[in-house]
N, C-alpha and C positions, 0 to 999 in steps of 0.2 A: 544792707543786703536785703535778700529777699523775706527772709523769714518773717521779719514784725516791717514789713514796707507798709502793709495796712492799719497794723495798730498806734503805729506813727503819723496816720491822718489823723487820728482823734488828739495826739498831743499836740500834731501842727491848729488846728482849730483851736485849742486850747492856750495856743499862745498868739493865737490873732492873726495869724502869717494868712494871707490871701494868695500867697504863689508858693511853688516850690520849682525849682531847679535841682533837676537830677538829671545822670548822665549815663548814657545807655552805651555799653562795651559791645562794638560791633561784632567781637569774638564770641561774644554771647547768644546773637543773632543769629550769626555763621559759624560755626566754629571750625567746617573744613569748607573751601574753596566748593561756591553750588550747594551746598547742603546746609538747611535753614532748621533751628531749631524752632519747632512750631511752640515750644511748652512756654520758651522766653516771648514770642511774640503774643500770643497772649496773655502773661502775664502783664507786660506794658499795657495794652490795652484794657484790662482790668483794673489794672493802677491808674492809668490815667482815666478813666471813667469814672472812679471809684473817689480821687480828687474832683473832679469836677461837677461831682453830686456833693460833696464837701464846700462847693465854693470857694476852692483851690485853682489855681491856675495853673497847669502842667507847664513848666520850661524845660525841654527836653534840650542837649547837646550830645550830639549824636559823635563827635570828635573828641576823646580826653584824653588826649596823650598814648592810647593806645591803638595798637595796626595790628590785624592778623598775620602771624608768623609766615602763611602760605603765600 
């Protein structure tokens, strides 16, 4: 989740990982049809810049098994 997604860089470093994979809920994004939550899109981009000063490598999949209801 989002709460410790940051303090979990320092354990990913901590265990040598140079990537991660994680998966972004496009209902999170959108959560109604047109209407974009701005708070989720910049979280990812803070996460993912925040890896990548880390020397993590973002693998993002944007499809996991879940579709917006709308």
């Amino acid at each position: 989740g989002w709460a410790r997604a940051f303090e979990d860089i320092e354990l990913l470093k901590q265990m040598g990982c140079n990537a991660q994979r994680f998966s972004i809920e496009w209902t999170d994004i959108e959560p109604r049809r047109g209407i974009f939550n701005e708070d989720a899109l910049v979280f990812y981009e803070r996460y993912c810049e925040a890896l990548i000063d880390n020397n993590i490598t973002p693998m993002v999949t944007l499809h996991h098994f879940v579709h917006p209801v709308w």
